[in-house]
Steps between C-alpha positions, in 0.01 A plus 500: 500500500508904459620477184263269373212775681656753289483306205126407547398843626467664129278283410282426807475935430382407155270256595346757763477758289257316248159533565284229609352311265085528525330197475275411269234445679488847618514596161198279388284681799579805392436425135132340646411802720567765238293261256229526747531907603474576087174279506329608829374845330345276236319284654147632589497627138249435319469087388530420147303259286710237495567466849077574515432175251784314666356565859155456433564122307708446805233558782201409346715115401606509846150511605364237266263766340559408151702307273830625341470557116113446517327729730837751493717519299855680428742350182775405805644180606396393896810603590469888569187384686646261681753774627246734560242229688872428717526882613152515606523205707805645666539886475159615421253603254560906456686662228768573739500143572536377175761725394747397829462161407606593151797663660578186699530340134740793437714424774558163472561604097843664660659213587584381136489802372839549739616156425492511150645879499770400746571184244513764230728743629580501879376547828520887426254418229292334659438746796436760220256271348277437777489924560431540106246191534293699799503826349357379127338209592175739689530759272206673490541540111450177405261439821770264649279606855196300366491139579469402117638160346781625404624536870407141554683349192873669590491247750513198337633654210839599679556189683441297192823733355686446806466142531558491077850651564547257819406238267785580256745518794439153675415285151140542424382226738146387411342675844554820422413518127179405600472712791555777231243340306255491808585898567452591137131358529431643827601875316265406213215416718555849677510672182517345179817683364661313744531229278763663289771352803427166378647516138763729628580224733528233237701750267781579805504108506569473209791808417654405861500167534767251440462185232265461172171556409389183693624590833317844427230338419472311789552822739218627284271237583516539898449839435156446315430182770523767771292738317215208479537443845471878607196543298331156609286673742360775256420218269314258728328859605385562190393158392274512828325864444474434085767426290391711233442843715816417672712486194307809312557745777856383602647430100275575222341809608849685487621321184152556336435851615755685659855469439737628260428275242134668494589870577630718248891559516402899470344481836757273635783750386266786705446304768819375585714848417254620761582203740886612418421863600429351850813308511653833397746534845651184458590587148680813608681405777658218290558710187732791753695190646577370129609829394705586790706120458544651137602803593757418758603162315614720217733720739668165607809393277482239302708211470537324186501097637624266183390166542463153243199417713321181454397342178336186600176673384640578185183363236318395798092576438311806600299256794855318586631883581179593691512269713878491617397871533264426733658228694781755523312790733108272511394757790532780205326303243220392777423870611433594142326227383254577828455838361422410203223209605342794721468744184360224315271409810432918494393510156314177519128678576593745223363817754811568678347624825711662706539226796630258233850674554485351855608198339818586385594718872702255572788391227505844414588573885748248468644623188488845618699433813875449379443768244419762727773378761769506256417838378528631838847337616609692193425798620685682845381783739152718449471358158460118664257625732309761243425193283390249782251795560398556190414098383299565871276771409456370154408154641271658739341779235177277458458521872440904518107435525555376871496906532158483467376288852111542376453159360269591226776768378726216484318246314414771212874534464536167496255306302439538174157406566324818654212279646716319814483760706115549494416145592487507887178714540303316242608201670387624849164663325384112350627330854275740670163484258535120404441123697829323506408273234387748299653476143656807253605584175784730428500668151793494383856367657516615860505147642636597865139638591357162498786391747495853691073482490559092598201467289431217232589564130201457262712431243775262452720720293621837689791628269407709167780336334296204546166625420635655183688174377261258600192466225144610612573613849289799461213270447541325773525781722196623391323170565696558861286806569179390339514154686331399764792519736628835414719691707473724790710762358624580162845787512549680221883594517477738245727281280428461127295167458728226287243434286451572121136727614704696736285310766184618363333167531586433862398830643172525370476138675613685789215777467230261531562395804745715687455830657840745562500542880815632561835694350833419692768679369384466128388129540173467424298308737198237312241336764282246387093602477282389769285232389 
């Protein structure tokens, strides 16, 4: 019996001397409370338009005080609203509200962004993933704070990828292709980009699965059944508030007017090496950790390894050879072909605004993960621990405004827009000097004062995309401020008008009838005449 002690003891000593395992699910709460800490500095900032025009279509259809796509509209799908209507039923109805309930979306994003990244390359991987998911994913650079679409859509979007590759694994049964179908609607009613997952769907169905082009077929079809299904609602929605608004602002408006079939590819080339800029860390990080694998591969010996290999592809077709490629590593093939449907989701509006990068946080994460692990493992002592801090501060460079605590110093160093952080007081001034259902116009953009003001919009369209793409607008926000209804207030944001007079038109409208009665931090203030 001693003997056999003796001969156990080395190892029970081994065993001891390994540390302990964490689990994972300390790992995921650590990954969810440094998501949080990066966005708490963030989120009394100032509120952009989108979340403004999403908000406001939220409350006031919450309210019944108008109807969707006739008395207000937005060119979005119910679904953001939907989401939006959800958090204010449960969480609240501030900015700060909005944006935690955005970050709940984030959070439950995490779980297959760490199951597909632990599928891909290892627990390790995974861990990393999550960490590198938190840190982008709110970057303040591409306003991953904000409670845009784009937060929403990652949802579905990732669990449609996780349950494609679960598919694969168990034999594409009929449930789950159309559960993928079902998610890939749900991320095109939250944003419309979204519906780049479905054809990616259909294509991994086709490169990965098993049998002919009828069995793909057929996986194809429960794909496209689910996708009916998921967007069943929407359409019974739309058919009830007007067919023909409902399809205008949620399809044809963006194919008609603004996308990147209708903007010109010089701008697009502008605008999207200027979305790159802001993607700039994640770049960098990635480019060191390929050129120190070079670097230190080349140092390694190399073996020469002769082998007759396989010919059973030999004269095989390009397609034939794609596919046993894919069927050979399909999590691979499945993480690229999701970055590539969110780059052609990015480029779909043809502006390439900065938040669009949001959708692509998390294959890139994913992708991100192994690389950055391996690079380390290949390196010993201070250098290890030089680059771990390094990809850190890097990572975390778009967060150095959180020096500033002023809020207003913040959101200038933020936003592109320099108007956000000058809403608040106008807001509180037109609260203060107006009935509650009082009505406003806001001239131009700016559409979070009518949700911050909770006063009425005089005029259905509150973007100046919109104003500018959609014919005669400027007419009929003339007849707006000439008719007998007009509005309380008129703000003049100081923006350029979108119109080919330079707003001449409308604000000699506005100067028969209005009187300035107040500047708030360079917003001019318009009251309506006494009778």
């Amino acid at each position: 019996m001693a003997t056999r002690r003796l001969l156990h003891r080395p190892e029970r000593d081994r065993a001891a001397r390994q540390p302990a395992r964490i689990p994972v699910a300390l790992w995921f709460l650590g990954a969810i409370v440094l998501s949080l800490l990066l966005r708490i500095p963030y989120f009394r900032v100032g509120m952009i338009s989108d979340e403004g025009g999403y908000a406001y279509v939220a409350q006031h259809w919450l309210a019944g005080r108008g109807t969707l796509y006739n008395d207000f509209w937005v060119s979005r799908p119910q679904g953001i609203f939907v989401a939006y209507a959800a958090i204010m039923k449960t969480i609240g109805t501030s900015v700060v509200d909005l944006r935690i309930g955005a970050w709940l979306f984030v959070v439950a994003t995490m779980l297959p962004v760490y199951a597909l990244a632990r599928a891909f390359a290892g627990r390790r991987a995974g861990i990393v993933a999550l960490f590198l998911f938190a840190v982008i994913s709110a970057s303040p650079a591409i306003e991953g704070f904000t409670a845009n679409a784009e937060v929403f859509l990652a949802l579905p979007s990732a669990l449609a990828v996780w349950l494609l590759l679960k598919a694969q694994q168990t034999g594409w049964r009929w449930q789950h292709l159309a559960l993928i179908g079902m998610l890939g609607s749900f991320a095109t009613q939250l944003k419309p980009s979204g519906v780049v997952m479905i054809p990616m769907a259909i294509a991994f169905c086709w490169l990965a699965g098993d049998g002919g082009a009828r069995l793909a077929l057929r996986r194809s079809g429960w794909i496209i059944a689910g996708a009916f299904a998921g967007v069943a609602p929407a359409l019974i929605h739309g058919w009830m508030v007007g067919w023909d608004n409902f399809v205008f602002a949620s399809f044809t408006y963006r194919l008609k007017y603004q996308s990147t079939v209708t903007t010109g590819w010089q701008d697009q080339v502008r605008h999207a090496i200027g979305m790159g800029s802001r993607m700039l860390p994640i770049a960098v990080v990635a480019l060191l950790a390929l050129v120190i694998r070079q670097q230190l591969s080349a140092r390694q010996p190399r073996i020469l390894a002769i082998s007759g290999g396989s010919h059973a592809l030999d004269g095989a077709s390009s397609w034939t050879r794609l596919r046993v490629a894919v069927r050979r590593r399909p999590v691979v093939w499945l993480l690229w072909l999701w970055v590539a449907a969110c780059v052609a989701g990015i480029s779909m509006g043809g502006d390439w605004w900065y938040h669009y990068a949001i959708q692509i946080v998390a294959p890139i994460s994913i992708l991100l993960a192994p690389l950055l692990l391996n690079t380390g493992d290949q390196l010993r002592g201070v250098w290890r621990w030089s680059f771990v801090l390094f990809v850190a501060l890097v990572l975390l460079t778009p967060y150095a405004v959180t020096a500033r605590t002023n809020a207003n110093a913040t959101t200038i160093r933020v936003y592109p827009n320099q108007g956000y952080e000058r809403q608040e007081d106008v807001a509180d001034f037109v609260r203060a000097n107006s009935k509650s259902d009082a009505s406003m116009l806001v001239a131009f953009d700016q559409a979070a004062l009518y949700y911050l003001s909770d006063r009425s919009a005089a005029f259905r369209y509150m973007y100046a995309q919109e104003m500018a793409a959609i014919p005669n607008t400027e007419e009929m926000m003339v007849a707006v401020v000439l008719g007998d209804n007009r509005p309380e207030f008129v703000i003049d944001t100081g923006e350029p008008a979108p119109f080919h007079d330079g707003g001449a038109s409308f604000w000699a409208a506005v100067q028969k009838h209005y009187q300035m009665v107040a500047v708030i931090n360079g917003f001019k203030i318009y009251q309506v005449n006494e009778p």
